[in-house]
N, C-alpha and C positions, 0 to 999 in steps of 0.2 A: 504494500500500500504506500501513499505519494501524499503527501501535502507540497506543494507548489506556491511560491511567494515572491515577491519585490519586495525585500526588507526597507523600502524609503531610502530617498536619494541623497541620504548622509555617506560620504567619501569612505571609505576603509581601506587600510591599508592591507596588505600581502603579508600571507602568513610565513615568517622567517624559521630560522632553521631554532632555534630556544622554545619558537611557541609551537613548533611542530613536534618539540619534544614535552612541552606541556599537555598539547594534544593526546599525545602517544602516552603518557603517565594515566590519562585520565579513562582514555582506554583498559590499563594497562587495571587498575581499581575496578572499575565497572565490571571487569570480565572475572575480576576475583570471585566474584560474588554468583554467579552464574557459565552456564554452557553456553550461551549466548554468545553470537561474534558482533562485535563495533567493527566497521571500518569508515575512515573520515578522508573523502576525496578533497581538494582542491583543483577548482581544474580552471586558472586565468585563461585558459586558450581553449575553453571550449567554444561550441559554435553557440555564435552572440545569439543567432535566429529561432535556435533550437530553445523549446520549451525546457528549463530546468528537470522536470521529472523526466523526461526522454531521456537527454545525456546521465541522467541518474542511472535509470534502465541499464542503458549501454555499459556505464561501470561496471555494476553491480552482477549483471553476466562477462564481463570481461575479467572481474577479477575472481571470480569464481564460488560465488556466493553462494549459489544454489547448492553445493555440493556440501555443507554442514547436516551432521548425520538426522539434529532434529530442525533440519530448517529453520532455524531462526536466528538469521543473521537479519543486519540494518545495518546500512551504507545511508549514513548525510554527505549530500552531496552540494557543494558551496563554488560558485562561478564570485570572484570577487570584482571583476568589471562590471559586469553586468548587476550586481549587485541580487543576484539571484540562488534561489538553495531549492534542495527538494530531500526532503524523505525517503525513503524506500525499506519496505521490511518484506523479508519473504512470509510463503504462506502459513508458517506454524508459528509465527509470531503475529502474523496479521490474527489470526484466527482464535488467537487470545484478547489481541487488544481492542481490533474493531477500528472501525474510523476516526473516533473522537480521542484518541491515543492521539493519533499523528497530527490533529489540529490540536494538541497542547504540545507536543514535542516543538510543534514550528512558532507556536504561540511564544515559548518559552525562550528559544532565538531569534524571534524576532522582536522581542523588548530590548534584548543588549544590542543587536545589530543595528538598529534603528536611532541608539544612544551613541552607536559609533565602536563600539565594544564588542568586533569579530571576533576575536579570541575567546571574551567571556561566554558569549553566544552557543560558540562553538562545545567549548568543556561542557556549560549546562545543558545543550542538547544531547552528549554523551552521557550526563549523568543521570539525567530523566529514564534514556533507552534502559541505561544499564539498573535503574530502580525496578523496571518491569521485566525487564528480560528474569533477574531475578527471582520474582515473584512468581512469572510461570517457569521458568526454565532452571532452577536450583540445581547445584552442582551435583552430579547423579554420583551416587558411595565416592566421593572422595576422587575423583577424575575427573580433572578441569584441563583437557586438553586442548591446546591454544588451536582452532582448526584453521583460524586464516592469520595473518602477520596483524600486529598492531601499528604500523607504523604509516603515519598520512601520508599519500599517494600525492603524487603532483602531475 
């Protein structure tokens, strides 16, 4: 599932290599807690034309999401020109959260990004995911095996 947005046309800057690892910490927590996969794209060179939740798509089988044994991976996906994001969770996490998940998840990034605050935006859409993933997805006897990489994609 996709929420799609134009965070308002407050300038943001590019996420550098410190907040990429802020990022990646925040992942790094979130997935403690659950089977669940985070992955956090940035993509400044995606196509300007293209709707946010498409190039989301496109990620999210590109990096190989679908292939988490209980399907519930979530890729946010963040175009920082265009000033654009989307959501995306596959089907065993859609199927617990429902729709009104992913409009708090974007609700929730779009208060900091709107303030100007991409970074902050970013960690609290990771930590929202990683509160629910949790909730249905608990670490099954003690095997919390990392299934995709944590680390932001550029």
């Amino acid at each position: 599932m996709e929420l799609s947005s134009n965070p308002g046309q407050r300038q943001t800057p590019l996420i550098g290599p410190e907040a990429a690892q802020q990022i990646q910490a925040a992942i790094e927590n979130a997935e403690n807690l659950t089977s669940g996969e985070i992955r956090v794209v940035i993509d400044p060179d995606g196509n300007k034309g293209e709707d946010p939740y498409h190039e989301a798509v496109k990620w999210f089988h590109r990096l190989g999401m679908t292939r988490t044994r209980q399907r519930n991976a979530v890729l946010i996906y963040i175009n920082p020109h265009t000033r654009r994001y989307a959501v995306v969770g596959d089907e065993g996490i859609h199927r617990c959260v429902g729709t009104d998940f992913w409009k708090r998840v974007a609700e929730v990034m779009h208060t900091h990004f709107y303030a100007g605050n991409l970074l902050t935006g970013i960690i609290e859409g990771v930590r929202t995911v990683g509160e629910s993933l949790a909730q249905y997805f608990p670490i099954d006897g003690g095997d919390n095996t990392n299934e995709l990489p944590d680390e932001v994609v550029y």
